[in-house]
DODOPA-66906 format. One record per residue (C-alpha): x, y, z. Coordinates in steps of 0.5 Angstrom, whole numbers, plus 2048, in hexadecimal, padded with zeros to 3 digits. Last residue first. Layout:
XYZ/...
***
This chain:
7518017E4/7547FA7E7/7567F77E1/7597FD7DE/75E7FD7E4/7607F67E2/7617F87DD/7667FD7DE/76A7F97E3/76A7F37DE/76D7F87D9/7737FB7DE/7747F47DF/7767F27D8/7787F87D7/77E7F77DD/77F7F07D9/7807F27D2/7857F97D6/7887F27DA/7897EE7D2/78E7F47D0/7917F57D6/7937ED7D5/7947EE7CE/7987F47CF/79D7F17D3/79D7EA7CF/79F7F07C9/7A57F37CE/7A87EB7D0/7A77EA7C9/7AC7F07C7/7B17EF7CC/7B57EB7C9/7B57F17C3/7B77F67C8/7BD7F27CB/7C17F17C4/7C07F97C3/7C47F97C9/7C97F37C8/7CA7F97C2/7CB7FE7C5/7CF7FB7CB/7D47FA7C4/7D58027C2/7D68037CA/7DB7FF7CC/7DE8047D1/7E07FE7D4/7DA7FE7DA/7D67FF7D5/7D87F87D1/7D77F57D8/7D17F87D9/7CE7F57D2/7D17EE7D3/7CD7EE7DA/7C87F17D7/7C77EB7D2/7C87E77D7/7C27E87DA/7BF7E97D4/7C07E27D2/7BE7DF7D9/7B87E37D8/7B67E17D1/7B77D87D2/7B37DB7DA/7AE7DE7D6/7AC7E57D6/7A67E77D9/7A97E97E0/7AF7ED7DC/7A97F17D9/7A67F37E0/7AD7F47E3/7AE7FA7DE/7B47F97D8/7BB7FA7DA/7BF8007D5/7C67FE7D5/
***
């Protein structure tokens, strides 16, 4: 089973991380049985749990690239004022 970064299981929910936790138990316990055909399928089931984890992930990165701009804009006016 494929875990996801610490960054996402930080943003999950605990309703979403108490499932994915149980689902990767289900997961290494069907790995554990050669039950490969199934764990794929409890893993696909992970990737699409994640994925509003993944899309508050980008939102924050997202809203620190508007803030870096913002700065980086100040600091250039603040420049021109000064000239």
């Amino acid at each position: 089973m494929r875990h996801c970064s610490v960054q996402v299981r930080s943003l999950l929910t605990r309703d979403e991380l108490d499932r994915y936790n149980a689902l990767m138990e289900v997961g290494g316990y069907l790995e554990d049985q050669n039950r490969y055909d199934l764990a794929y399928t409890v893993q696909k089931e992970i990737d699409i749990l994640i994925l509003p984890a993944i899309e508050r992930l980008k939102e924050k990165s997202r809203d620190r690239d508007r803030a870096t701009a913002e700065f980086l804009e100040s600091l250039k006016n603040g420049e021109e004022a000064s000239d």
